[in-house]
C-alpha positions in Angstrom: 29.7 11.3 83.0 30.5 10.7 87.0 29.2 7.9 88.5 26.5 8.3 91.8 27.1 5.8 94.4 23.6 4.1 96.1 23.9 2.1 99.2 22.2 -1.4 99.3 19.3 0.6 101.1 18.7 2.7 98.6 19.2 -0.2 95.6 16.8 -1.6 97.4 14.1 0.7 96.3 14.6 -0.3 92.9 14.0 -4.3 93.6 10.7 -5.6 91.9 10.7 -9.7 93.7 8.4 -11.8 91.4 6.9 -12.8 95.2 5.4 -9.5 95.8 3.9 -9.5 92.6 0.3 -10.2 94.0 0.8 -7.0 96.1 0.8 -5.3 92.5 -2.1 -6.1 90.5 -3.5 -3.1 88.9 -6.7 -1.8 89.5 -6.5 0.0 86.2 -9.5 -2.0 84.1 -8.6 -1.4 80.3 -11.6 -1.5 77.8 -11.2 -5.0 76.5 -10.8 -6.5 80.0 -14.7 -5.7 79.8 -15.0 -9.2 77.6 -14.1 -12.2 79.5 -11.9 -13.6 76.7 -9.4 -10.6 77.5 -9.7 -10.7 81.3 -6.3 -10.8 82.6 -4.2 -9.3 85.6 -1.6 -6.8 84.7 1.2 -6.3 87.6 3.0 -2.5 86.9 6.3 -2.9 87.8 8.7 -0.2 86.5 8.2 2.8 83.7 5.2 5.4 83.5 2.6 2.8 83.2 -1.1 3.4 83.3 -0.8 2.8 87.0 2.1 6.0 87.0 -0.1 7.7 90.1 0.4 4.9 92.7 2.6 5.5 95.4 5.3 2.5 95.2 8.0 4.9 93.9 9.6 2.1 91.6 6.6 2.8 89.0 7.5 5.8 87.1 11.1 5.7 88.1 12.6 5.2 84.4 12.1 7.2 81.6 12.6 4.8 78.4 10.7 2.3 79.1 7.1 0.6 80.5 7.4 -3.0 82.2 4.8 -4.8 83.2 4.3 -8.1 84.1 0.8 -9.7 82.8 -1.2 -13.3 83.0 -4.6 -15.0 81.8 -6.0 -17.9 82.3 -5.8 -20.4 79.1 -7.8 -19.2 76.6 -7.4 -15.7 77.5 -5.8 -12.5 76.6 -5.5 -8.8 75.1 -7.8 -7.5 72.9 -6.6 -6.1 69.4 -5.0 -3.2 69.3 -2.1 -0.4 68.6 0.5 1.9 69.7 2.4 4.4 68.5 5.2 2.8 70.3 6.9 -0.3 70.0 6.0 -3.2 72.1 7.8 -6.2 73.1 6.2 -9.3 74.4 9.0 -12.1 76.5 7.4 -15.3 77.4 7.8 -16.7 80.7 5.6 -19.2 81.0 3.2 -21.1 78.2 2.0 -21.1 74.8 0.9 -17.5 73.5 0.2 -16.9 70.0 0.4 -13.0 69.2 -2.1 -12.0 66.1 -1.6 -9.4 63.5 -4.2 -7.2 61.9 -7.5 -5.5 62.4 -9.2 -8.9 62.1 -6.5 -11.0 64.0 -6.2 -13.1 61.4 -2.3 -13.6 61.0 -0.6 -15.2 64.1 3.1 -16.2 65.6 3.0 -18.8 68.8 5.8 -18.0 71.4 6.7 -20.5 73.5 8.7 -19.7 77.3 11.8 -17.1 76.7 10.7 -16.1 73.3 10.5 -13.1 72.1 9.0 -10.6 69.8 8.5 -7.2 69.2 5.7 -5.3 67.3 6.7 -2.3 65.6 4.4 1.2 66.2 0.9 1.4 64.8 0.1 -2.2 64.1 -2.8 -3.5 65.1 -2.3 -7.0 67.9 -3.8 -8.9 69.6 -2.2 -11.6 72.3 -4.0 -15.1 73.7 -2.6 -17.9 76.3 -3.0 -20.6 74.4 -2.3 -23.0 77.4 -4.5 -24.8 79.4 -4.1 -23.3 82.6 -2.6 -19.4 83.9 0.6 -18.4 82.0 2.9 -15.3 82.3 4.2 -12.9 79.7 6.2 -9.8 80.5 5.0 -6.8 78.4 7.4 -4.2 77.6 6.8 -1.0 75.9 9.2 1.9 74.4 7.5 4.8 75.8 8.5 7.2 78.7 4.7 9.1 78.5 2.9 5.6 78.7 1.8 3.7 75.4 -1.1 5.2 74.3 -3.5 2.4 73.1 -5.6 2.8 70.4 -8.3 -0.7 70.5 -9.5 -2.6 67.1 -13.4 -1.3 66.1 -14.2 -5.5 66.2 -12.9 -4.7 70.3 -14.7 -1.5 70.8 -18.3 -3.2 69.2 -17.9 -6.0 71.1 -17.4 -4.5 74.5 -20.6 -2.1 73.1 -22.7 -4.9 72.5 -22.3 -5.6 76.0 -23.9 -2.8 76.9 -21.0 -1.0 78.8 -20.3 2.5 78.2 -16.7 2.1 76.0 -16.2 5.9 76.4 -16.8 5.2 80.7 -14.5 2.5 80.9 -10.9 3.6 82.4 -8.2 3.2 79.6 -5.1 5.0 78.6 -4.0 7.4 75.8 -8.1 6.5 74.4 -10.8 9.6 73.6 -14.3 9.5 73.3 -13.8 10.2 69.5 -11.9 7.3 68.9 -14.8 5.0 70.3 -17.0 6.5 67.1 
């Protein structure tokens, strides 16, 4: 394997500064942000995210992996669901408990620089459990971007809103899955 040689120009390119990240919320509205318990703001920062269009050439640059960088308000979250990828969750600031199960009923709390990963295909769900706005990153093992298949308890509830689930903007998600 030869090396390649960048100069600090060109590294450059491939920076992410956590000050900047207000410049990168998404405007990518996933189908359980639809519920204010899961309203959150999700900040694409490197892999083939849902965001994999934008121009910022440091999304969609690597090919193993998804990174984003995600916060709530306390109280708040991400709905229930599943990948067929794995996912890893890294604390950075907070109290987060990650649930387990169709029903959520099983949970882990995570405190700042924990860490775990949820293997493929298991229904999860994450809330802040702090009082006030708390960061997580969110990383997933998937160059094609996770696909996301949401909990029927999610896809009812955003219903029972009244919003179209099959019009609401979401990854990897078919009208067929909604039924």
């Amino acid at each position: 394997m030869a090396s390649t040689e960048l100069s600090l120009e060109e590294m450059e390119k491939y920076v992410i500064r956590y000050n900047d990240l207000p410049n990168r919320v998404s405007p990518v509205r996933l189908l359980d942000m639809a519920l204010p318990e899961f309203e959150r703001k999700r900040y694409p920062v490197t892999g083939r995210s849902t965001e994999q269009n934008w121009p910022d050439k440091r999304v969609g640059e690597v090919e193993a992996f998804n990174i984003n960088f995600v916060s709530c308000e306390g109280k708040c979250g991400i709905g229930t669901h599943a990948h067929d990828s794995d996912e890893a969750f890294i604390i950075l600031t907070g109290r987060w408990s990650v649930t387990f199960g169709e029903a959520a009923d099983q949970a882990i709390e995570l405190e700042p620089f924990d860490m775990i990963t949820v293997p493929p295909n298991i229904m999860h769900g994450v809330v802040n459990l702090s009082d006030s706005e708390s960061y997580m990153l969110a990383v997933q093992g998937a160059h094609r971007g996770a696909t996301i298949q949401w909990s029927s308890k999610v896809v009812e509830a955003v219903r029972g809103l009244g919003v179209d689930a099959e019009a609401v903007e979401y990854p990897g998600y078919s009208a067929e899955d909604a039924s």
